[in-house]
C-alpha positions as CSV (number, residue, x, y, z in Angstrom):
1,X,0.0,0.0,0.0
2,X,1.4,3.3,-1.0
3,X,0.2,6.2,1.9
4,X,0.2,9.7,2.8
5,X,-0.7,11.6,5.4
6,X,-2.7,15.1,4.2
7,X,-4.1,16.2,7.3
8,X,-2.4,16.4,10.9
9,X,-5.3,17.2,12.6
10,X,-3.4,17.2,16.0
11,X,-0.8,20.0,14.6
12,X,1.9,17.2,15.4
13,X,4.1,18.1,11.5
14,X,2.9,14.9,10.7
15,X,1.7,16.3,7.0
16,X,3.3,14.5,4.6
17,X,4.1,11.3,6.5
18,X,4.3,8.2,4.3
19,X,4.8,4.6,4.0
20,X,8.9,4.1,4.4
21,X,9.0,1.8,1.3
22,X,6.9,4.2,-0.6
23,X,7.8,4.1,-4.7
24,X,4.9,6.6,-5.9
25,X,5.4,10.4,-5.1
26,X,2.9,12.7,-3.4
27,X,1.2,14.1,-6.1
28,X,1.0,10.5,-7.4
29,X,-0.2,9.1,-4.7
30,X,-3.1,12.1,-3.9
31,X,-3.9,12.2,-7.9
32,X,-4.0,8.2,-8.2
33,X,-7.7,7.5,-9.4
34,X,-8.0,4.3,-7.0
35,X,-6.6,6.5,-3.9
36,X,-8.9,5.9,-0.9
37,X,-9.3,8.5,2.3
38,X,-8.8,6.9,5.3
39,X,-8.5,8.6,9.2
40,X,-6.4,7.2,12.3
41,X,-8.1,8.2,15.6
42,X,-8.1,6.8,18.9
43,X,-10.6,4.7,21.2
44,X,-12.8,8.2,21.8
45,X,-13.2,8.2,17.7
46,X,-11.1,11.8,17.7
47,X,-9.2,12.4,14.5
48,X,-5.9,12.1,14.8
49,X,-5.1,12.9,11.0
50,X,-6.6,11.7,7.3
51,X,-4.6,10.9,4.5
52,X,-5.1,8.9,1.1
53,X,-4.2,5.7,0.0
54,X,-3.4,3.4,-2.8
55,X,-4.3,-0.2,-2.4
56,X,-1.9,-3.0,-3.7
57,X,-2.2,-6.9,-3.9
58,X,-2.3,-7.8,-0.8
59,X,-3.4,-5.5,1.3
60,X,-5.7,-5.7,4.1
61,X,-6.4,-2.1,5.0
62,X,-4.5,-1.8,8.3
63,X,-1.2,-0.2,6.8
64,X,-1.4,3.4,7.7
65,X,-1.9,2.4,11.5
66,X,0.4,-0.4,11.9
67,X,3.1,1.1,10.1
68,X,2.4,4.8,11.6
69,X,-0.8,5.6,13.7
70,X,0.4,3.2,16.3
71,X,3.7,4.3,16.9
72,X,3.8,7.9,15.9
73,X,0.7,8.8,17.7
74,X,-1.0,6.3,19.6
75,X,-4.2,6.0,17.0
76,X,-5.9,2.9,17.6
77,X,-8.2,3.0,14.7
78,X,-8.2,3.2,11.0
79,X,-11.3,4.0,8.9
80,X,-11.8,4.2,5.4
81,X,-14.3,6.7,3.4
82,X,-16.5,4.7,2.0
83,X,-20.2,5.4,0.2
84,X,-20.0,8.9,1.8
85,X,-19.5,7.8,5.5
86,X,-16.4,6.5,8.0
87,X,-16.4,2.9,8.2
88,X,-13.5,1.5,10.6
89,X,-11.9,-1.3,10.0
């Protein structure tokens, strides 16, 4: 999964945060016409930040907060935009 983050809603700098093995750039990534939103928040359901994603074989959705909203800033949840609502995973 290729991910950025677009929106640290916490004001942490966390804006342009991305997968470490990353091979698209940004703009790539934000213009890709597969990218899905997705939001890491924490047991309270508060935003921590939103950011987009591209989906490769594979995948199972979890990424963005295994490889960064657990670590970096103690989200516990991801959702993903879908059919014009938040549907956690």
């Amino acid at each position: 999964m290729q991910w950025l983050i677009t929106n640290d809603v916490l004001g942490l700098n966390f804006d342009g945060a991305r997968n470490a093995d990353a091979t698209m750039a940004d703009t790539q990534i934000i213009n890709h016409p597969d990218a899905k939103q997705f939001r890491l928040s924490d047991d309270d359901n508060e935003s921590y930040c939103c950011g987009v994603a591209v989906w490769e074989p594979g995948d199972d959705g979890m990424e963005p907060l295994i490889d960064f909203g657990w670590s970096c800033l103690g989200a516990i949840d991801i959702a993903w935009f879908r059919d014009g609502k938040w549907v956690s995973m």
